[in-house]
N, C-alpha and C positions, 0 to 999 in steps of 0.2 A: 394508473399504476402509481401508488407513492412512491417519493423520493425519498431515499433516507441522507442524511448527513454524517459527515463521519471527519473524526481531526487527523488531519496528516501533522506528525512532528518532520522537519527536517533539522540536521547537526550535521556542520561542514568539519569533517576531520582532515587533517593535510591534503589533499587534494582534491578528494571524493566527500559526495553529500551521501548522508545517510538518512534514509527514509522510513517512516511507519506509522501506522495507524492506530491508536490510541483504545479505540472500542474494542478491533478485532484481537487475538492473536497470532503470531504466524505472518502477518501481513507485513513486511518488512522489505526493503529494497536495500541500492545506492545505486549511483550514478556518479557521474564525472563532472555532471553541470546540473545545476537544479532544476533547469528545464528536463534534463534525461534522470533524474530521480522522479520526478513527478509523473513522468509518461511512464516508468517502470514501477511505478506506488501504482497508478490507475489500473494496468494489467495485476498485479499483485492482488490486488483488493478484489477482480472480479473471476481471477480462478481461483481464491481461495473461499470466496463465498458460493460458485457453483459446487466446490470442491465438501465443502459444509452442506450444502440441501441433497446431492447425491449421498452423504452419508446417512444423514436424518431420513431418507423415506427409501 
């Protein structure tokens, strides 16, 4: 199975990080710590792309 690669931005606004993904759209987070924006990007990125091939076929 290929891997695809994809850019996570994160931007710490006063307390909370804010997250997203650059290729997709819709792919967007935050968190409290950039460990917990990163684990909330990862679930983000992969139901919005099941989320995309359920509408496609």
């Amino acid at each position: 199975m290929k891997k695809n690669s994809f850019t996570a931005v994160y931007k710490k606004t006063g307390k909370w990080y804010s997250a997203w993904v650059e290729e997709i759209s819709g792919v967007n987070t935050q968190g409290k710590t950039i460990k917990e924006a990163r684990e909330n990007l990862k679930e983000a990125l992969v139901l919005v792309i099941e989320a995309n091939r359920l509408v496609a076929f």
